[in-house]
C-alpha positions, 0 to 999 in steps of 0.5 A: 186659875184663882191665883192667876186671879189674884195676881191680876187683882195685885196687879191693877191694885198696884197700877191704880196706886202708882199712876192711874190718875196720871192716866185719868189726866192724860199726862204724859210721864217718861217711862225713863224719867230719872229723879232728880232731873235738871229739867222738870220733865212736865213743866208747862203740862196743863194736866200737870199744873192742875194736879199740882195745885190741888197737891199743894193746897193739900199739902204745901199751903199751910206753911207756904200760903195758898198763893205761896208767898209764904205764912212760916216757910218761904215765899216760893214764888221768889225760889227760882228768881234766887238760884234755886234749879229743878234739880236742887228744888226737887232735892228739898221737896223729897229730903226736907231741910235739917232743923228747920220746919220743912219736912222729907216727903220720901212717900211722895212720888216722883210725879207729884213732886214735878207736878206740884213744880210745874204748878209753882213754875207758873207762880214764879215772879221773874228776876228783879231788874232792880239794882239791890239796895245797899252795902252786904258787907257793911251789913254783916258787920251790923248784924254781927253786932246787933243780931248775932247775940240772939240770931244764928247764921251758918252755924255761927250766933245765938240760939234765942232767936230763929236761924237766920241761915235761910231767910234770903230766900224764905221773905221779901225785902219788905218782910224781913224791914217789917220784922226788923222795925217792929211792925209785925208781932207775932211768934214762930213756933219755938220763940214765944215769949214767956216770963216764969215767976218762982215762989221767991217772986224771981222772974226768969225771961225766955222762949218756950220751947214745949208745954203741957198742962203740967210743965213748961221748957223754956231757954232762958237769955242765957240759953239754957234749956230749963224745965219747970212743973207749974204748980211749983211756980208762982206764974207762968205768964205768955208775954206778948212783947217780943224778945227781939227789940225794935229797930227804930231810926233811932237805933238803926239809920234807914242806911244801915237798914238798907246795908242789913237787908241786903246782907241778910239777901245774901243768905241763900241756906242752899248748897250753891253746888247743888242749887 
């Protein structure tokens, strides 16, 4: 009987974990439910919806915003108006994306990633009716020859700068002008300026890459990673102005700026096979 017991016990311990508060919330979920799904099996449930809010907030909004239109990662009210399916969200949600920030969420059940999608399903802005701005292919030739130094894209560029493989999908069309015409000036994790003074008053410009109290890596201009002890140099200065230079209209014609942008909208960072 005292096993009986305790296997009961193990039993109702188990469901709780797995699904009792989908029970609370009355949500209906397929006992044949596969994942991934090319449908979201509960997009529209109110149930749903709200406990996928409060999943995101928890979980999500720190780098994508409390209104997901993003902070450090991708604006995902523009995710589906770009391509992405169900099947192809619910991937990047539990496996993450490789060298980049989002993480693999392989605890996360099946069920919190459809509700956290159904909840983005009702934040999503629809496809743009507008005609795009600008030339792609004259874009790429511009950033080839302004960007690539610094900025990669599909493994191909420099590394000083972020991967740009992405950002089609990670900003707005304003976003990325802004960044582009110095109006915004702050620093992902990873790219903050430094300027390192050695004791023969030798000044070595980079990006920081870790820190502690004791020492510092940077990759300096021509990516090299170096390490360095701070009591060993003369100055270890943060540099509040950005490696990447300022593209006003003296540097880069409204044109040429519409003929970037529409090039760097191209870049979706996705498997168009999956989606």
């Amino acid at each position: 009987m005292k096993t009986i017991g305790s296997a009961i016990v193990g039993t109702l311990a188990l469901t709780s974990a797995l699904g009792l508060g989908l029970q609370a919330q009355q949500i209906d979920v397929p006992r044949t439910l596969k994942a991934p799904a090319s449908k979201n099996p509960l997009e529209g449930n109110e149930a749903a919806i709200k406990n996928g809010m409060g999943l995101f907030r928890s979980r999500c909004a720190d780098c994508h915003g409390v209104d997901a239109r993003g902070v450090r990662s991708p604006d995902l009210t523009q995710v589906w108006a770009s391509g992405r399916t169900d099947e192809g969200l619910y991937l990047t949600i539990k496996n993450g994306v490789a060298n980049t920030e989002m993480p693999a969420n392989p605890r996360m059940f099946d069920h919190e990633v459809w509700q956290v999608m159904a909840y983005l399903k009702t934040l999503s802005a629809p496809a743009s009716t507008d005609p795009p701005r600008g030339n792609a292919e004259n874009g790429q030739r511009i950033f080839r020859a302004n960007c690539a130094s610094c900025h990669r894209v599909n493994n191909v560029g420099g590394r000083l700068g972020p991967d740009l493989s992405r950002i089609g999908v990670a900003r707005a069309r304003d976003a990325i002008v802004r960044r582009i015409r110095g109006a915004v000036e702050d620093f992902r994790p990873g790219y903050e300026p430094v300027t390192i003074t050695a004791d023969n008053g030798q000044p070595i410009k980079g990006v920081k890459k870790n820190e502690d109290n004791y020492s510092v890596q940077i990759m300096d201009t021509r990516e090299r990673i170096q390490g360095y002890e701070k009591d060993k140099m003369k100055e270890v200065k943060d540099d509040t102005q950005s490696a990447m230079p300022t593209f006003g209209v003296d540097r880069l014609s409204q044109s040429d700026l519409d003929d970037v942008v529409r090039y760097l909208q191209t870049l979706k960072g996705f498997d168009t096979a999956v989606k």
